[in-house]
Phi, psi and omega in degrees: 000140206263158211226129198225144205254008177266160188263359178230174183207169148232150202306164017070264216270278192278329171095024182268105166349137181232151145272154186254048223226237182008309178304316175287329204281319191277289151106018156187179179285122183350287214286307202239333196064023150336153156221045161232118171231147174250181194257139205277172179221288171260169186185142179265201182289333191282334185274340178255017179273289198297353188275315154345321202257330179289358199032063171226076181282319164319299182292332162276353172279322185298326217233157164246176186250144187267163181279110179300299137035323216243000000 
């Protein structure tokens, strides 16, 4: 498995937020059990609410939330 240095990733397949905690632990994704994830790039308010509630607050101040909206 290819080794990813961000705490959060998204499934490949379903497009569902990952820790990347979870990911080690499982060794795919929660939700669908993909195991091809990318390293996130963009995320909207509802994903940066929850990477919040996750207490990743530093990694989500790097990035902006694109506007669902547009």
């Amino acid at each position: 498995m290819e080794e990813f240095n961000d705490p959060v990733l998204r499934c490949d397949s379903c497009n569902e937020l990952v820790k990347r905690t979870t990911l080690h632990k499982l060794g795919n994704c929660g939700k669908c059990g993909n195991k091809r994830v990318r390293n996130l790039t963009v995320f909207n308010d509802e994903e940066k609410a929850q990477m919040e509630a996750w207490g990743f607050h530093d990694f989500v101040n790097e990035y902006e939330a694109i506007d669902d909206e547009s």
